[in-house]
C-alpha positions in Angstrom: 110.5 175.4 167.0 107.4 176.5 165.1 109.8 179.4 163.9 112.2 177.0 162.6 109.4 175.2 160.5 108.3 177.8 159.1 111.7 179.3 158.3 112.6 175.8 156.5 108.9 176.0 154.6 110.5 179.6 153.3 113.4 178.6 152.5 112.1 175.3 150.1 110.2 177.4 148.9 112.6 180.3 147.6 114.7 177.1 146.2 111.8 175.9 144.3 111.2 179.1 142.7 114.8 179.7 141.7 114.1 175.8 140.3 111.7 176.5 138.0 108.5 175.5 140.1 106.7 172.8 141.9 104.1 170.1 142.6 101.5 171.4 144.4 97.9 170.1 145.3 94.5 172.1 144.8 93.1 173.4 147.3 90.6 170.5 147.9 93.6 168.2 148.1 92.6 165.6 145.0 94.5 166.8 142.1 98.5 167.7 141.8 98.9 170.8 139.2 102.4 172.6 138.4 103.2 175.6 139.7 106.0 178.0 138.0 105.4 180.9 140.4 105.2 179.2 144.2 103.7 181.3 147.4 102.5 180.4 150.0 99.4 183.1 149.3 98.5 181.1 146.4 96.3 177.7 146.2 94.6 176.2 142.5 91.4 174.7 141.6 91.2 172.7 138.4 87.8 171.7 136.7 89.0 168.7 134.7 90.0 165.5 135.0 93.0 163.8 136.9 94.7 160.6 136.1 95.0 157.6 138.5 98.3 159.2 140.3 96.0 162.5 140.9 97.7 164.4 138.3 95.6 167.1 136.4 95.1 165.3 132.8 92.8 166.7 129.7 91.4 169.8 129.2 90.7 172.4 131.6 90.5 175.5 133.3 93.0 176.0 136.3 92.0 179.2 138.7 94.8 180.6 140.7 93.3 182.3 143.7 95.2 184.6 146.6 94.3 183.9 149.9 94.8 185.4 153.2 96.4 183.9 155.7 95.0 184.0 159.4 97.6 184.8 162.0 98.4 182.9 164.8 97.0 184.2 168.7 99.8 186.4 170.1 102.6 185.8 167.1 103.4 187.3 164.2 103.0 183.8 162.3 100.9 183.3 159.7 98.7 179.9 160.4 99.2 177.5 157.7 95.5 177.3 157.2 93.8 180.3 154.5 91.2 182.5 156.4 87.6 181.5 155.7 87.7 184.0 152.6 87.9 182.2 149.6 90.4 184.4 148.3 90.8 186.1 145.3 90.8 185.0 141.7 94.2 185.7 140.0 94.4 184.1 137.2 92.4 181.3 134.9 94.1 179.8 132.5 92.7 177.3 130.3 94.3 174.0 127.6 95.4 170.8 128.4 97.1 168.9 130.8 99.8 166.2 130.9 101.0 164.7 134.5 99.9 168.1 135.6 101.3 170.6 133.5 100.1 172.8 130.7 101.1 171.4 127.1 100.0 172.7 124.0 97.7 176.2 123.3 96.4 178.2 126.4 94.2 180.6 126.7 94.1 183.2 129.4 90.9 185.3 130.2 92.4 188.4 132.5 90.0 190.4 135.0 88.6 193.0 132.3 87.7 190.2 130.0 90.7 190.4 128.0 91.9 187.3 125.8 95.7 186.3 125.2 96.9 182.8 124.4 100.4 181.0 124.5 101.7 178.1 123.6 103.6 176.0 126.5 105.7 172.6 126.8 106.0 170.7 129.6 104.9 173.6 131.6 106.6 175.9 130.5 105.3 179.0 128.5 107.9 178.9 125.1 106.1 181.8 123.5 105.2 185.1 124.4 101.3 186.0 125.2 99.5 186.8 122.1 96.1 188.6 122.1 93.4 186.6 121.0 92.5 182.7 120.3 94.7 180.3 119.2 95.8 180.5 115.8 95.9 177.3 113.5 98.6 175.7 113.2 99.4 177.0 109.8 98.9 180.6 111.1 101.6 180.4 113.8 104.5 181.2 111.8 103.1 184.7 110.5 101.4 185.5 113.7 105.0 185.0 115.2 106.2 187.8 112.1 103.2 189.9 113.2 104.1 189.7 117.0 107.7 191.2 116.2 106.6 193.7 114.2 104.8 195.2 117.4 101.6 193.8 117.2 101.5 191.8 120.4 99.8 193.2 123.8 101.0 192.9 127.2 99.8 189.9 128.8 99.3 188.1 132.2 102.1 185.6 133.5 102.8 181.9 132.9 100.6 179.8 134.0 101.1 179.9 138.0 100.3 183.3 140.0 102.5 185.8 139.6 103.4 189.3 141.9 103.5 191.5 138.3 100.8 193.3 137.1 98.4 191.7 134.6 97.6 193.6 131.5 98.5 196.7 132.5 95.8 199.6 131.5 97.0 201.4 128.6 96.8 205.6 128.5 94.3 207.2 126.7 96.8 208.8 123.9 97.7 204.9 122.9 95.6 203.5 119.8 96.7 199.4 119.9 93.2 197.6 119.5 91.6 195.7 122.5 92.8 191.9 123.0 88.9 190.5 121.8 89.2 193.2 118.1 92.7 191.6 117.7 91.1 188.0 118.0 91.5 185.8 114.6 88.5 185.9 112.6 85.9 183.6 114.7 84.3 182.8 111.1 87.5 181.1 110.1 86.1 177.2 109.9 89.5 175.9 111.4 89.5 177.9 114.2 85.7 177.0 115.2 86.4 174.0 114.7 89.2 173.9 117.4 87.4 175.8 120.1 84.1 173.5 119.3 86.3 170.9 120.1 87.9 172.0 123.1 84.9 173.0 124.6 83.1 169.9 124.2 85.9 167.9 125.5 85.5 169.7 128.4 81.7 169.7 128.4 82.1 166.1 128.8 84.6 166.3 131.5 82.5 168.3 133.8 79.1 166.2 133.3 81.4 163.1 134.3 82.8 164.7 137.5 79.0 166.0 138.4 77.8 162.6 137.7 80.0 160.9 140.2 79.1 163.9 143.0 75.8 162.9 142.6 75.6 159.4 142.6 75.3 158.9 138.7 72.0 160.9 139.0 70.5 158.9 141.0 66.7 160.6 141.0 66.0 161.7 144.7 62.6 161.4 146.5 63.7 163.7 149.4 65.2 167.3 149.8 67.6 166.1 152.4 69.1 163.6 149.9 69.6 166.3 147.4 73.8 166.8 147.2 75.3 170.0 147.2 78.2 169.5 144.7 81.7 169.6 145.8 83.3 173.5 146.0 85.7 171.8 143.7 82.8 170.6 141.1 80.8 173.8 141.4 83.9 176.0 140.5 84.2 173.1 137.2 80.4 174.0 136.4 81.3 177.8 136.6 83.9 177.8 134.8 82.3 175.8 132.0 79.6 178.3 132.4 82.2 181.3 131.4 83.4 179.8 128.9 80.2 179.1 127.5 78.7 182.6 127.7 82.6 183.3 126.0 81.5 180.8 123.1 77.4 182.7 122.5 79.7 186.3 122.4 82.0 185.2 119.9 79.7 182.9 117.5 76.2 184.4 118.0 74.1 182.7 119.8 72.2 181.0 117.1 75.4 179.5 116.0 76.4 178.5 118.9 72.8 175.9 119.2 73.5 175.0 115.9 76.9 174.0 115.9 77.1 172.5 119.5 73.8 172.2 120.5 74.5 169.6 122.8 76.7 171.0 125.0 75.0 174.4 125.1 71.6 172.3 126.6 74.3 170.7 128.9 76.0 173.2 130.3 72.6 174.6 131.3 71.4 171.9 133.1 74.5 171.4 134.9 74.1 175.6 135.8 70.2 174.4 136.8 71.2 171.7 139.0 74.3 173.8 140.9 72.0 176.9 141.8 69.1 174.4 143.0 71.2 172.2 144.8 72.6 176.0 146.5 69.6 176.5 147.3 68.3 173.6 148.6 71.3 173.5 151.2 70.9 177.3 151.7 67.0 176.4 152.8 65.4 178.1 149.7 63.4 175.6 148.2 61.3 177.7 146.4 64.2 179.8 144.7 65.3 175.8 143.7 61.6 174.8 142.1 62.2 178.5 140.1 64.9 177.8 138.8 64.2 174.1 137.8 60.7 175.3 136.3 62.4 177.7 134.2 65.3 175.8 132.8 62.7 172.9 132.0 60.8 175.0 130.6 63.3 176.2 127.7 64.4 172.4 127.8 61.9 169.9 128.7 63.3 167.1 127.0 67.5 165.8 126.2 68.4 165.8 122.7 70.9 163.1 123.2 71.0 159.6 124.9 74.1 160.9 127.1 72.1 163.9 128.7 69.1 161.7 130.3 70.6 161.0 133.1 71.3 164.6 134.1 67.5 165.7 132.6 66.0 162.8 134.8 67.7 164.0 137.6 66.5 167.5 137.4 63.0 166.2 136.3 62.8 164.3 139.8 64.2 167.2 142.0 61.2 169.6 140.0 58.3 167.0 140.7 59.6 166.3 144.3 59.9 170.5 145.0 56.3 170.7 143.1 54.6 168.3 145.2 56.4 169.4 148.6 55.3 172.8 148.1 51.5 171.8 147.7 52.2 169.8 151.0 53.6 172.9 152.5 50.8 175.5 151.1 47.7 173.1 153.0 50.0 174.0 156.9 50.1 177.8 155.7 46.8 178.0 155.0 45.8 175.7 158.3 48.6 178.2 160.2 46.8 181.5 158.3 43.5 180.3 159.7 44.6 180.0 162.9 46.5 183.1 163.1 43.0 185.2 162.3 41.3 183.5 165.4 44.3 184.4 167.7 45.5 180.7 168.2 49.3 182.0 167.7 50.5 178.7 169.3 49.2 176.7 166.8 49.6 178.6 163.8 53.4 178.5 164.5 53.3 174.8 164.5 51.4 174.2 161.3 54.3 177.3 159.7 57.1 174.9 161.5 55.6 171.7 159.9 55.3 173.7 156.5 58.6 175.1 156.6 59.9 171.4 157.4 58.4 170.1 154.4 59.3 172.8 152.3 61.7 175.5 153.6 61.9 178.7 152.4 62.8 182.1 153.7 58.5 183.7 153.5 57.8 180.9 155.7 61.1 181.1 158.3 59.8 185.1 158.3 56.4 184.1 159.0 57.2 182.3 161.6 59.6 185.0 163.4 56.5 187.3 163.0 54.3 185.0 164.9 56.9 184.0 168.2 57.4 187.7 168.0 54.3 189.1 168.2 53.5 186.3 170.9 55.8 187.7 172.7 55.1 191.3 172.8 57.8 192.3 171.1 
């Protein structure tokens, strides 16, 4: 029987394949994205919005990831859960969705960094992968006359994983430029203008979707109410994150604060606040007060009304970790003094009650010291 499901899963999916594609969900289950290429080694994460049906909607960035599948005890069957690996990325490909599928420019960042773009209805890639940005509109025409004249690179497959190579390497004796020299001119006001756009479009998106994981910023007052953001939200603040540092390579990054200030500050408090929520779940809370010092430090105030929220958040999570830690330091130095008169016992309880209050790996270490030692080993 189980071979007979798992024949029939096969076989639907062959048929959708020779279809065109399918429906599929992400691999958190919320969101429905299109899928040209369908395996069953393949699952999606988007970082942008969905609409009330849970289609993917807006702009974003949808990562298509290979996963392993575990195999079931004493069969050759692979389970229909991935293995604990995370699998590996594939593709990202980045534009706007309608009711789940790509419409309009995307862009496609491959593994060695490379850029190519394409335009797609529908879902369905209607022009070859181009090196570079987006053109302007007004450009498309004689980019199309450039591309036939054998101009174009190879480039990864439509958006959905593919088996075929992506990019292939080219041999040392070939002299076609690299995808990022081919880019259009960066300095080309249209074209900023465009990716400016874009990007703050989506800037917007993921402070939204990190806003709801967190309770609209509501301002904690302990470590344990602290929210690691959803895998889903953290791989939306990451990619964000890419395609910021994308932005500072291409404009300068003095261009880049001047032109979209905002969402450069933005994007780095929504960085700040991913790593120290990390690390507060990881039991690190001194790598978290680090890294909340030094982004509000660059930063100490929002520019605009819309980013209080997020600064007030990481304002209360910095004063909380500050004044924890000083609650901590007084055990350690009680536990310290008691460790220098031989009282083992009770330094380990004052380093438990400081690592409660304030964990961090030094103190767990201190404490592993101390039961060993007690114990003669």
């Amino acid at each position: 029987m189980r071979c007979f499901f798992i024949c029939t899963a096969l076989l639907l999916l062959v048929g959708a394949v020779n279809a065109g594609g399918i429906y599929q969900h992400t691999r958190d289950g919320r969101t429905v994205i299109w899928n040209n290429y369908p395996s069953l080694d393949n699952e999606a994460t988007w970082s942008g919005s969905r609409d009330s049906k849970g289609f993917a909607t807006g702009y974003g960035t949808l990562t298509w990831y290979k996963v392993q599948r575990a195999v079931v005890t004493g069969s050759n069957i692979a389970s229909s859960r991935a293995s604990a690996v995370g699998g590996v990325i594939t593709n990202r490909y980045s534009g706007k969705m309608i009711l789940g599928k790509f419409d309009g420019p995307v862009l496609n960042v491959d593994g060695r960094g490379k850029i190519f773009h394409a335009t797609f209805v529908n879902g369905i890639k209607t022009t070859d992968w181009v090196a570079g940005t987006p053109p302007r509109p007004d450009q498309q025409s004689s980019e199309r006359v450039s591309r036939d004249a054998g101009n174009a690179q190879p480039a990864p497959p439509a958006a959905g994983p593919s088996s075929k190579t992506v990019a292939p390497e080219h041999s040392p004796t070939q002299s076609k430029p690299s995808a990022l020299s081919s880019a259009p001119a960066i300095d080309d006001a249209a074209v900023k203008s465009r990716m400016i756009a874009d990007f703050k479009e989506q800037t917007q998106s993921v402070l939204s979707r990190v806003g709801d994981a967190t309770g609209n910023f509501r301002e904690i007052d302990r470590l344990d109410s602290a929210p690691q953001l959803p895998a889903a939200v953290s791989d939306s603040v990451a990619s964000l994150v890419d395609r910021a540092r994308e932005f500072r390579a291409k404009v300068g990054y003095e261009t880049a604060l001047s032109e979209y200030r905002t969402e450069t500050e933005t994007v780095d408090a929504l960085s700040a606040l991913d790593q120290t929520a990390r690390s507060i779940a990881g039991k690190d809370a001194s790598a978290a007060n680090s890294r909340l010092a030094e982004f509000l430090k660059s930063s100490p105030e929002p520019t605009v009304d819309v980013q209080k929220p997020l600064w007030s958040y990481l304002t209360s999570m910095r004063l909380l970790c500050s004044r924890l830690e000083k609650e901590a330091e007084m055990h350690s130095e009680r536990a310290q003094a008691f460790a220098s008169t031989g009282r083992a016992a009770d330094a380990i309880r004052e380093y438990q009650e400081a690592y409660r209050t304030f964990p961090n790996p030094a103190t767990a270490e201190k404490i592993r010291q101390l039961k060993s030692q007690s114990l003669g080993l």
